[in-house]
MISE-417652 format. One record per residue: residue number from 1; residue in three letters; x, y, z of N, C-alpha, C in turn. Coordinates in nm, 4 decimals, decimal comma. Layout:
N
R   num   residuo        n_x        n_y        n_z       ca_x       ca_y       ca_z        c_x        c_y        c_z
R   NUM       ALA          X          Y          Z          X          Y          Z          X          Y          Z
...
***
This chain:
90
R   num   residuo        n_x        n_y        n_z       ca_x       ca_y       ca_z        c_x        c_y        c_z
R     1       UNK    -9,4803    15,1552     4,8185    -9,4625    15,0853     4,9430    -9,3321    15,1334     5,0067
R     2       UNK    -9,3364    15,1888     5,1322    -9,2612    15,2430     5,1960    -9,0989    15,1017     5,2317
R     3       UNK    -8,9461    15,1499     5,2935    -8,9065    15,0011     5,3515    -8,9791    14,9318     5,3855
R     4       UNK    -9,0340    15,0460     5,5501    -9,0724    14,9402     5,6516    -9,1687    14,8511     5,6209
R     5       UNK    -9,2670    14,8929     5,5250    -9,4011    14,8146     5,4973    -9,3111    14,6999     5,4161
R     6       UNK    -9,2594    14,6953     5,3553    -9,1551    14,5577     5,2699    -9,1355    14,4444     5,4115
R     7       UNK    -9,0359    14,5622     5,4729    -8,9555    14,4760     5,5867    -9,0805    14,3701     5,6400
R     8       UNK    -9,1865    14,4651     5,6569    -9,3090    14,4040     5,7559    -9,3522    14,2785     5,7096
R     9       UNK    -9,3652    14,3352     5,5532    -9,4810    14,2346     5,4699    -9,3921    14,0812     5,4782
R    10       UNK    -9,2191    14,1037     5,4614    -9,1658    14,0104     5,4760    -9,1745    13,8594     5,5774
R    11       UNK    -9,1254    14,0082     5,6970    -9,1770    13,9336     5,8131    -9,2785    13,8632     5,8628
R    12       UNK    -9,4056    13,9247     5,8432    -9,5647    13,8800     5,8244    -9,5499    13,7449     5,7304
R    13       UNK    -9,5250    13,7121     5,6183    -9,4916    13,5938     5,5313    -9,3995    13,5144     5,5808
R    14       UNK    -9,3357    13,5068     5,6199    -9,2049    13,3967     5,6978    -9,2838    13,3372     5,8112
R    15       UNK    -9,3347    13,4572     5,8830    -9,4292    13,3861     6,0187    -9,4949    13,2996     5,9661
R    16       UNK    -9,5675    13,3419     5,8525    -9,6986    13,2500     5,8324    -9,6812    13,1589     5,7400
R    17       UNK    -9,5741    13,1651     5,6821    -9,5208    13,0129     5,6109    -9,4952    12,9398     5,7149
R    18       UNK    -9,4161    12,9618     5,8209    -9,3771    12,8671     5,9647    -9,5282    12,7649     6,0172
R    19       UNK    -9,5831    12,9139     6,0034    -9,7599    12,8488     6,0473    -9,7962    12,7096     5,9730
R    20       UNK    -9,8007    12,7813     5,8288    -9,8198    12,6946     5,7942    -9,7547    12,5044     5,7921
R    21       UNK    -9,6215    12,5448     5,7734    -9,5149    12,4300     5,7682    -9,5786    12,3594     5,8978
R    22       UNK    -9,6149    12,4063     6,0213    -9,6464    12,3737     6,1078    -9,7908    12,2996     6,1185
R    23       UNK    -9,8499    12,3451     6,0727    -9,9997    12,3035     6,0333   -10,0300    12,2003     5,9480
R    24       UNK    -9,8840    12,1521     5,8643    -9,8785    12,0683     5,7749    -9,8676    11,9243     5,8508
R    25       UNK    -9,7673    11,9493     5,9120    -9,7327    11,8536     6,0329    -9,7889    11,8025     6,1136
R    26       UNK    -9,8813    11,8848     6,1045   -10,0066    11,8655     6,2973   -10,1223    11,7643     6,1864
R    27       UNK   -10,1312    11,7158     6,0641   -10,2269    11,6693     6,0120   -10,3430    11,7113     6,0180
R    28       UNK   -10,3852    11,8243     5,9393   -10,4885    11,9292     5,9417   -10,5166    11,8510     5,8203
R    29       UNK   -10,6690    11,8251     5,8072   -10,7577    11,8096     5,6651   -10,7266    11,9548     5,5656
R    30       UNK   -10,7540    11,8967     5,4363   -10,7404    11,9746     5,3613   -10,8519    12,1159     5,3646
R    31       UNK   -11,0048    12,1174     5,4090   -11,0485    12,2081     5,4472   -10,9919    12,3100     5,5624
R    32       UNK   -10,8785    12,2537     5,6504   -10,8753    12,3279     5,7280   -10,7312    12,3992     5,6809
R    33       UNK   -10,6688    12,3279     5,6221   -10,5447    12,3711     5,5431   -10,5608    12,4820     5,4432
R    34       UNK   -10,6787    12,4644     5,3567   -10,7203    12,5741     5,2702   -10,7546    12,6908     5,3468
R    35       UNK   -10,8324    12,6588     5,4651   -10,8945    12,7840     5,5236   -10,7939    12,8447     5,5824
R    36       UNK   -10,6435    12,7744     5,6718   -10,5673    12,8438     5,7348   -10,5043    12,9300     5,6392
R    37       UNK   -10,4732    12,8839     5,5171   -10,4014    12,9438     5,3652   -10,4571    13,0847     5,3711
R    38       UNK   -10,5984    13,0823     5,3694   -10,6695    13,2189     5,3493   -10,6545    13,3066     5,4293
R    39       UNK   -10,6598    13,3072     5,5474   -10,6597    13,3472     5,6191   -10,4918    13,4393     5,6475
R    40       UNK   -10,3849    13,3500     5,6372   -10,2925    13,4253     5,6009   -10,2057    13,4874     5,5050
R    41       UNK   -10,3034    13,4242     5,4180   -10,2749    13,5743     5,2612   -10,3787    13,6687     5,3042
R    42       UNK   -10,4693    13,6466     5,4127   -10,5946    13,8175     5,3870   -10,5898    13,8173     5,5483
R    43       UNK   -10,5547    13,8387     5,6112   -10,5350    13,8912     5,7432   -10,6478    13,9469     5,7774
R    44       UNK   -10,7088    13,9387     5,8969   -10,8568    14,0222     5,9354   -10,9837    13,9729     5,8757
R    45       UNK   -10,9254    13,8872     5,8077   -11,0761    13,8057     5,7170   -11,2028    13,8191     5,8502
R    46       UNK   -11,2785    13,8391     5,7748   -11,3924    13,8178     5,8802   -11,4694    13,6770     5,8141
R    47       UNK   -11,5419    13,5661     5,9580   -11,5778    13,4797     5,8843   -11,6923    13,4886     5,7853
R    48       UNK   -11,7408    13,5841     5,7989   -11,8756    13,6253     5,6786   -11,8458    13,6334     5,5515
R    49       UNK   -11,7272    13,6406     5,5681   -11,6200    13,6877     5,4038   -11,5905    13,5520     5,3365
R    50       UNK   -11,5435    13,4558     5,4774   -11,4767    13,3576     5,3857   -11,5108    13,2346     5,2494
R    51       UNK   -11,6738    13,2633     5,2678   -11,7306    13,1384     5,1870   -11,7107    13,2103     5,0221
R    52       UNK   -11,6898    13,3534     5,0132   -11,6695    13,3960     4,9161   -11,5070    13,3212     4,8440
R    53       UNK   -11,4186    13,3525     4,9564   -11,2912    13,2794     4,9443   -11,2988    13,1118     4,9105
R    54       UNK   -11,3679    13,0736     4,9769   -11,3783    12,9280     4,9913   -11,4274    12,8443     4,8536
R    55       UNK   -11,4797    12,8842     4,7643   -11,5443    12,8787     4,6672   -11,6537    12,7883     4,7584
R    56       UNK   -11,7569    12,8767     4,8107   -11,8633    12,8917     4,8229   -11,8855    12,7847     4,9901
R    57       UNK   -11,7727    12,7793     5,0091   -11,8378    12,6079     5,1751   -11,9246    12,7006     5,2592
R    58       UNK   -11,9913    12,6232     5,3293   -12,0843    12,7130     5,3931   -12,0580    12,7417     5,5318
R    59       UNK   -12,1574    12,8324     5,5688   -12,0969    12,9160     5,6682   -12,0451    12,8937     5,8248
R    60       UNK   -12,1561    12,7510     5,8074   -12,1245    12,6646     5,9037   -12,0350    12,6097     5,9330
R    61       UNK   -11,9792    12,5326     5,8775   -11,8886    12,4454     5,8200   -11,7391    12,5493     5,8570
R    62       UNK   -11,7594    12,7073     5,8030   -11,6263    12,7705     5,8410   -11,6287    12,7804     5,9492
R    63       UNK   -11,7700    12,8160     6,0638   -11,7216    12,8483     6,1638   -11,6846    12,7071     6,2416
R    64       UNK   -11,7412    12,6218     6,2151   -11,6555    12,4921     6,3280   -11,4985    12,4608     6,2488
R    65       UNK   -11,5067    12,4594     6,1696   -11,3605    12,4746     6,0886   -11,2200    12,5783     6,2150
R    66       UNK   -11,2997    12,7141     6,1721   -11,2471    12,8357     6,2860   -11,1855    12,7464     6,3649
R    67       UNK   -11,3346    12,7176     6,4764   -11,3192    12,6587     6,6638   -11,1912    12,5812     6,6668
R    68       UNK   -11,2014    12,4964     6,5268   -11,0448    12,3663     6,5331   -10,9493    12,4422     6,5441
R    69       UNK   -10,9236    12,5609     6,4353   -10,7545    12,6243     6,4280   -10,7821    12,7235     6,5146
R    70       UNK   -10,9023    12,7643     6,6171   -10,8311    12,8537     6,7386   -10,7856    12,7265     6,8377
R    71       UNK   -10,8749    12,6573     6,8462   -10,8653    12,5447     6,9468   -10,7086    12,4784     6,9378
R    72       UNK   -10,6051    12,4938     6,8277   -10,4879    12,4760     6,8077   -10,4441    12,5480     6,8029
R    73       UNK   -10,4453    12,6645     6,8293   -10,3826    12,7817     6,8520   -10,3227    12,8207     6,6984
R    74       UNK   -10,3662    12,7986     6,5939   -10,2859    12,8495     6,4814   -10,3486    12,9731     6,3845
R    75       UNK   -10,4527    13,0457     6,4950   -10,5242    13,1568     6,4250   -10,5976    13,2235     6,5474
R    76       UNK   -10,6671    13,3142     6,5559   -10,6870    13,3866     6,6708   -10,7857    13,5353     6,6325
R    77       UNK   -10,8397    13,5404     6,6933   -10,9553    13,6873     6,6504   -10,9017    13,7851     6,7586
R    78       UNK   -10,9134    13,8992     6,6750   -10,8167    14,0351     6,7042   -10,9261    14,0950     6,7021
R    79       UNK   -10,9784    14,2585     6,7644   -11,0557    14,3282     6,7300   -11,1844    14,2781     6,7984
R    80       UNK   -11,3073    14,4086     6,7766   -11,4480    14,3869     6,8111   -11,5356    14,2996     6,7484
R    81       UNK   -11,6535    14,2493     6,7760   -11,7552    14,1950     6,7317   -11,8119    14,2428     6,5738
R    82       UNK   -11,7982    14,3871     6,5521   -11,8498    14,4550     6,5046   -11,7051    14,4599     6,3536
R    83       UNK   -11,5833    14,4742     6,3609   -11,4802    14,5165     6,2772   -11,3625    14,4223     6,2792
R    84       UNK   -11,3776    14,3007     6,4127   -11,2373    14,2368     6,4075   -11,2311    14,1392     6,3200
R    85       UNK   -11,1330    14,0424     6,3069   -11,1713    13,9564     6,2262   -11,0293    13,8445     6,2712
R    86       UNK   -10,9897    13,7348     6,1910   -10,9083    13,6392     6,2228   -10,7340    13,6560     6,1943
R    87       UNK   -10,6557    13,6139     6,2413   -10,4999    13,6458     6,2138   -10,4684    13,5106     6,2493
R    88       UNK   -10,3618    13,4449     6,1607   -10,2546    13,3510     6,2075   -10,1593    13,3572     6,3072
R    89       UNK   -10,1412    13,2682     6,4186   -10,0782    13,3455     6,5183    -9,9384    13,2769     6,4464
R    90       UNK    -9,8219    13,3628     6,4993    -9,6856    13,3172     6,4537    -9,5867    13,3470     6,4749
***
């Protein structure tokens, strides 16, 4: 691992602890707390991925999950239909 990728990875983790600390506060259920968790340890998750993460919730369930933490602005889809996937904003 190169500095800059350190420096980055750092930076990337501080943001998204903030996120989180923040998300703690806003009284997020624990499904949505777990899912924001995932999401910023795996960056780009796509939601097709996550029920693997989730130990198994279904697929439904993630995507209205999603709608809440875009709808709060604490996650956000980057990229195409086809390759993008979700990021914590921060």
């Amino acid at each position: 691992m190169r500095e800059d990728d350190h420096t980055e990875f750092k930076s990337s983790f501080s943001i998204s602890a903030a996120v989180l600390d923040t998300a703690g506060s806003e009284g997020l259920s624990e499904g949505l707390k777990s899912l924001l968790e995932i999401v910023i340890k795996n960056p780009g998750t796509k939601a097709k991925d996550l029920p693997k993460l989730l130990d198994n919730r279904p697929l439904k369930t993630i995507e209205r999950q999603i709608r809440e933490l875009v709808k709060q602005r604490l996650i956000e889809r980057r990229g195409s239909r086809k390759t993008g996937g979700y990021w914590a904003i921060g």
